[in-house]
C-alpha positions as CSV (number, residue, x, y, z in Angstrom):
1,X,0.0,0.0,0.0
2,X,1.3,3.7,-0.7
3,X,2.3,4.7,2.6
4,X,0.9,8.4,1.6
5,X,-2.1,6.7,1.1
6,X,-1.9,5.3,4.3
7,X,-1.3,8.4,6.3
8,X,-4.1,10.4,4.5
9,X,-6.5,7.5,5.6
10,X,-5.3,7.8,9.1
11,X,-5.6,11.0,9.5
12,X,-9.1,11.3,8.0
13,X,-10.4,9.1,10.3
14,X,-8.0,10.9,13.3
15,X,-10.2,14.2,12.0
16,X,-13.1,12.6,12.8
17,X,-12.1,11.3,15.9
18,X,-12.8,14.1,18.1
19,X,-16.3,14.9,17.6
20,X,-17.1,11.0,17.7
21,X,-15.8,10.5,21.0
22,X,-17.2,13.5,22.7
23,X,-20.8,12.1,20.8
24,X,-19.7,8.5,23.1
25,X,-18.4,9.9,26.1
26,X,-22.2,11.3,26.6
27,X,-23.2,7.4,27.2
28,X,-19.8,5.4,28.5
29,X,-17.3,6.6,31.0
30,X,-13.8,7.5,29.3
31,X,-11.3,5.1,30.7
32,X,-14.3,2.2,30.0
33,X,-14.1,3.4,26.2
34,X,-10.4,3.7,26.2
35,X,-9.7,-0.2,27.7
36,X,-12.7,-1.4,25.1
37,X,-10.8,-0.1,22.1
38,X,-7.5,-0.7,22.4
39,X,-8.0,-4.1,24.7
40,X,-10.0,-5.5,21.5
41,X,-8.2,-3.8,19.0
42,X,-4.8,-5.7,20.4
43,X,-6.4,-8.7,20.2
44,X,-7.1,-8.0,16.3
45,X,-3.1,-7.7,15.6
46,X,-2.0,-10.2,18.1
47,X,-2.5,-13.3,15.3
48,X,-0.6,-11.0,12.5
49,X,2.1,-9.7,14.8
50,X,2.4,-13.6,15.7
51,X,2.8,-14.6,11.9
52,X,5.2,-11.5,11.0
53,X,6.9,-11.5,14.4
54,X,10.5,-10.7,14.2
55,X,13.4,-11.2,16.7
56,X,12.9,-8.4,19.2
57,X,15.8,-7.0,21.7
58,X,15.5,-5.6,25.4
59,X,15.9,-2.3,24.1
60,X,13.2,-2.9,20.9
61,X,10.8,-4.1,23.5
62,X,11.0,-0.8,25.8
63,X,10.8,1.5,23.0
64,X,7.4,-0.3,22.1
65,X,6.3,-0.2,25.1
66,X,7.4,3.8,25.8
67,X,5.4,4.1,22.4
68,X,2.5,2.5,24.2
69,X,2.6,4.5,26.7
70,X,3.0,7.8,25.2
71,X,0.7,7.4,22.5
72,X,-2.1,5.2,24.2
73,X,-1.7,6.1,27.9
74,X,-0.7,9.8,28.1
75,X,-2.3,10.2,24.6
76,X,-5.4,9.2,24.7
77,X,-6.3,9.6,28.4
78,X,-5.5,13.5,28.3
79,X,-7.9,13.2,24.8
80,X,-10.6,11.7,26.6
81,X,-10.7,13.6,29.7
82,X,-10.4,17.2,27.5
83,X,-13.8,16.0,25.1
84,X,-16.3,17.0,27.8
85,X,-15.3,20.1,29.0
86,X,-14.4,21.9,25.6
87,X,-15.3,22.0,21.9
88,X,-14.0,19.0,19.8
89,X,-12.8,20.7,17.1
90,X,-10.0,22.5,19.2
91,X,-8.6,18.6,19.6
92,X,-6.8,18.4,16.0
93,X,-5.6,21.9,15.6
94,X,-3.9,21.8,19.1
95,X,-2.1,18.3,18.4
96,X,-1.3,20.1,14.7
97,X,0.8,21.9,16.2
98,X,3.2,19.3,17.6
99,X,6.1,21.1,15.7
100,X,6.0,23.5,17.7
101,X,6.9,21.2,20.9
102,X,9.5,19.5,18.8
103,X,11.0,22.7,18.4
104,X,11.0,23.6,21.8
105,X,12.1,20.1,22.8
106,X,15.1,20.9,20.7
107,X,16.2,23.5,22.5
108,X,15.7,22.9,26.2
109,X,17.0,19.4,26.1
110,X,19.7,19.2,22.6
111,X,20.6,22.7,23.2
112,X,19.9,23.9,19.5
113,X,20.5,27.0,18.3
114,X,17.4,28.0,16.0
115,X,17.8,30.3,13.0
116,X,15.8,33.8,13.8
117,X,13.2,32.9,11.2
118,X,12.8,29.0,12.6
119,X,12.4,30.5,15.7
120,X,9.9,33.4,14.7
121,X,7.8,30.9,12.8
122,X,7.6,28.7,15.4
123,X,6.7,31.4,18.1
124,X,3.7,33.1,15.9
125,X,2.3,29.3,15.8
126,X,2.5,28.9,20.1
127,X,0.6,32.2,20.3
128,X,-2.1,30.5,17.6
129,X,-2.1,27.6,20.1
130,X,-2.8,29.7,22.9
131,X,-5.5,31.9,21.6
132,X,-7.6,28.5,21.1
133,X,-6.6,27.3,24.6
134,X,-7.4,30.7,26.1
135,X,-10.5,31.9,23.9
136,X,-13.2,30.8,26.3
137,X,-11.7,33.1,28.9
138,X,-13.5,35.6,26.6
139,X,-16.1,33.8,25.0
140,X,-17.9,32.2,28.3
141,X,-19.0,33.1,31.3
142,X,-17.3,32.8,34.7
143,X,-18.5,30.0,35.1
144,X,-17.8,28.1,32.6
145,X,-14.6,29.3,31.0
146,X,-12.0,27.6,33.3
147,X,-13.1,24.1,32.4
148,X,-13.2,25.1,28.8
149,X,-9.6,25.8,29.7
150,X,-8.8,22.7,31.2
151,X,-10.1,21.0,28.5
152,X,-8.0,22.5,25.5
153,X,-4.6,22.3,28.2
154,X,-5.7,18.5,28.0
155,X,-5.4,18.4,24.5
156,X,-1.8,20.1,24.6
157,X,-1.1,17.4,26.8
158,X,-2.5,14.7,24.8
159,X,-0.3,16.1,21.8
160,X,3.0,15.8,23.2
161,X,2.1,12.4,24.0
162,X,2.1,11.9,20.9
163,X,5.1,13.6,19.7
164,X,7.0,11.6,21.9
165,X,5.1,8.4,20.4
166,X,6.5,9.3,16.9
167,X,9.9,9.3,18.2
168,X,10.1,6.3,19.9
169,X,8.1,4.4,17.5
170,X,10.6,5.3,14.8
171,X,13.3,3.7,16.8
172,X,12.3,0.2,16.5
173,X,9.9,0.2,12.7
174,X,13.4,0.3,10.5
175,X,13.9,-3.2,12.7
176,X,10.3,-4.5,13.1
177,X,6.8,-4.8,11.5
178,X,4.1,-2.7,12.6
179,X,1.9,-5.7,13.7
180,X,4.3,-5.9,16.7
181,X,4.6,-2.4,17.2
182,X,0.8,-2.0,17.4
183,X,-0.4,-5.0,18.8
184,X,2.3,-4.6,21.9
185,X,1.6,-1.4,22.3
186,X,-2.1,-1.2,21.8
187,X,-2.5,-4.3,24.8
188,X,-0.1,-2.5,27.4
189,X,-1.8,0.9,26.9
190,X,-5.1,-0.9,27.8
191,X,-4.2,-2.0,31.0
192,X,-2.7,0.9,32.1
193,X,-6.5,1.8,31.8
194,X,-7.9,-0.8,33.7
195,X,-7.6,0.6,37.3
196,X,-9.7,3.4,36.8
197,X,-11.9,1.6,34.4
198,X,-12.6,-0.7,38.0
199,X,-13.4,2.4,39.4
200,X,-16.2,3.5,36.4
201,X,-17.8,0.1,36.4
202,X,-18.7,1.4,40.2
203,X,-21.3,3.1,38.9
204,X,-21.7,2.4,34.9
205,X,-22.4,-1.6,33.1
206,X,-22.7,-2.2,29.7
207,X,-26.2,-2.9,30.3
208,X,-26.2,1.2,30.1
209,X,-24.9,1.3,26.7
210,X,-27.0,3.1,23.8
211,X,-26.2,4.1,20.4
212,X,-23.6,7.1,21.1
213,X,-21.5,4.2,22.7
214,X,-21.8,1.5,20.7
215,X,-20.6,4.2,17.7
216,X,-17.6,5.4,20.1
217,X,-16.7,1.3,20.9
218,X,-17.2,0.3,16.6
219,X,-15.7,3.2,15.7
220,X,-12.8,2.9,18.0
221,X,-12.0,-0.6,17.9
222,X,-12.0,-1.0,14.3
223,X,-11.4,2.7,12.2
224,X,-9.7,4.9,14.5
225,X,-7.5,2.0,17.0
226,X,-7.2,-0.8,14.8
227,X,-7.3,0.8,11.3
228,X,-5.9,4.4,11.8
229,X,-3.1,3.1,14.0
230,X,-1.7,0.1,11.8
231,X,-2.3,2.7,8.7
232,X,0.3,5.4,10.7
233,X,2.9,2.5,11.7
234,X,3.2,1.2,8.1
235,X,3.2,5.0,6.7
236,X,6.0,6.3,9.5
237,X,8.0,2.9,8.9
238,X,8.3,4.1,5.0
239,X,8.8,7.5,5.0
240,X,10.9,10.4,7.0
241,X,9.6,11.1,10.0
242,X,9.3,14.9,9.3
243,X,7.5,14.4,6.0
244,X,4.5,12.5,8.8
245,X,3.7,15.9,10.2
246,X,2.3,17.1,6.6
247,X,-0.8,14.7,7.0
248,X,-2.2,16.3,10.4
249,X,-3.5,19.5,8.7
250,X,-6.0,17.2,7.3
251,X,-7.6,16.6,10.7
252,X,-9.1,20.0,11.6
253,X,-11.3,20.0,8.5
254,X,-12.4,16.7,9.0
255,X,-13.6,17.4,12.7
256,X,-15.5,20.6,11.8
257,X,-17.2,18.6,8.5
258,X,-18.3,16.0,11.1
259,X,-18.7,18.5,14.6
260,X,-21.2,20.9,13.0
261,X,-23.8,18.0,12.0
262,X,-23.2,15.8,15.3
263,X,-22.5,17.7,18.0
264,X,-24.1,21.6,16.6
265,X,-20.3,22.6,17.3
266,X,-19.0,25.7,14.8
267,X,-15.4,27.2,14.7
268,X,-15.5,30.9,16.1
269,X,-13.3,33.6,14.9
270,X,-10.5,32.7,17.5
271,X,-10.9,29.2,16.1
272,X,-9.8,30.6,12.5
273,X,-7.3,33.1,13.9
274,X,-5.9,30.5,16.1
275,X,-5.8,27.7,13.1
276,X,-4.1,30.5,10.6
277,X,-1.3,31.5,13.3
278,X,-0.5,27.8,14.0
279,X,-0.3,26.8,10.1
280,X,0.9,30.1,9.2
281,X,3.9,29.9,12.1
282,X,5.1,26.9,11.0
283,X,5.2,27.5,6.7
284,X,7.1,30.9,7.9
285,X,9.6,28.6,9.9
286,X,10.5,26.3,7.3
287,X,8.5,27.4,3.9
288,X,6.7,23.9,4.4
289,X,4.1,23.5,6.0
290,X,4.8,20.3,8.1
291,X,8.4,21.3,9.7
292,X,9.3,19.0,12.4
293,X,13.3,18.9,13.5
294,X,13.1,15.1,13.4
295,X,16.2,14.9,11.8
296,X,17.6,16.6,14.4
297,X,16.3,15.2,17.1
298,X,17.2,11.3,15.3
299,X,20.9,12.1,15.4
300,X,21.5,13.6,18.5
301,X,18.9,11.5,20.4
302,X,21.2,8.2,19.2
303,X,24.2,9.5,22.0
304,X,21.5,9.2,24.5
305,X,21.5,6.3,26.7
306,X,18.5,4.2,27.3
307,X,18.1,4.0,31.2
């Protein structure tokens, strides 16, 4: 399969992710969902990853497993717990900008020096973030407004989960099939779940379930877990990591296509202004549109010693 192909498949169904979930979480409990869809979507790879399995080392292993946890865990429980309390659509356009931590990463912890307009670029598209995580400190009442902030600082969260998901998964895909990587990593993330899951079923059963969790359980087992995950191993094992970022700016269009029909969710004018500073930061950093200092980050991260 044409791993560009791939990656704009994933990220369709990543787009509609967000206003899909916060459609479910009105039925099932978030930790519940999360254990359902990547507990069964495990088991879907675990006969594959069993066929294609290759010879994995200590150190293989524990980058799976760090990419378990940083793209399951961290990931998707900061995802999960922002839904509720803010507007769906702010999900993609926040974890868009996930060059913008990469860039920051590099400097704090590999001591790079940017160029001014690297650094320029990628400061206009941190102020973009922060006008959507800050906007309902204008737009809502007292009230309200604070846990609209909490939400879209749970999606900032969930993002750099991610980021550091795409760096440790590159380490071991060169050596390994994606079967393994997803099928280890998808089963560990969903027991880090469990306890609190034991703590939902308290007061929520399946025998609760309607149609808004039934589509969050289908639609994360099988499209965005199994699918969309698989789809973004096989396309990062192909291609260079900093070509990956490119296919994330499909996602906020996607969520606002599906948000305004299901959920009665519209984009505001900090929205837009927000969405043009973040895309707009990072094409005046790099004159691309999907700058990420992988490269970078590959050749000095190689020195650093796995504790």
């Amino acid at each position: 399969m044409n791993p560009i192909l791939a990656l704009i498949i994933t990220n369709i169904i990543w787009g509609a992710a967000s206003p899909i979930f916060k459609f479910a979480l009105t039925n099932i409990p978030p930790f519940t969902l999360a254990f359902i869809r990547f507990f069964f979507a495990g088991l879907i790879f675990l006969p594959l990853a069993a066929v294609f399995w290759r010879k994995t080392s200590l150190k293989d292993f524990f980058w799976i497993i760090l990419a378990g946890f940083f793209g399951v865990t961290v990931n998707i429980s900061f995802f999960f717990l922002g839904l509720p309390k803010t507007n769906s659509i702010n999900a993609p356009v926040i974890a868009s900008s996930g060059p913008v931590f990469l860039f920051l990463m590099s400097i704090l912890f590999l001591k790079e020096k940017p160029k001014v307009k690297v650094f320029l670029g990628m400061m206009i598209a941190l102020t973009g973030v922060l006008t959507i995580v800050l906007s309902p400190l204008i737009f809502n009442n007292q009230k309200l407004h604070w846990g609209e902030v909490e939400g879209n600082l749970f999606f900032v969260l969930a993002t750099l989960g991610m980021v550091f998901q795409t760096l440790s998964a590159k380490k071991v895909l060169p050596k390994i099939t994606p079967y393994q990587v997803t099928a280890v990593s998808f089963l560990f993330g969903a027991f880090t779940f469990l306890p609190a899951m034991l703590k939902e079923l308290n007061y929520w059963s399946l025998a609760d379930l309607n149609l808004h969790g039934w589509l969050g359980i289908v639609f994360g087992v099988f499209f965005s877990s199994a699918l969309a995950y698989f789809l973004f191993y096989y396309g990062v094992s192909k291609i260079q990591a900093q070509e990956v970022g490119l296919f994330t700016y499909i996602d906020p269009v996607v969520a606002v296509v599906i948000a305004v029909p299901l959920l009665g969710e519209y984009p505001n004018s900090f929205y837009f202004l927000g969405s043009l500073l973040v895309f707009g930061g990072i094409y005046i950093a790099e004159k691309r549109i999907h700058w990420h200092p992988f490269h970078r980050l590959k050749v000095k991260s190689e020195n650093l010693k796995v504790l």
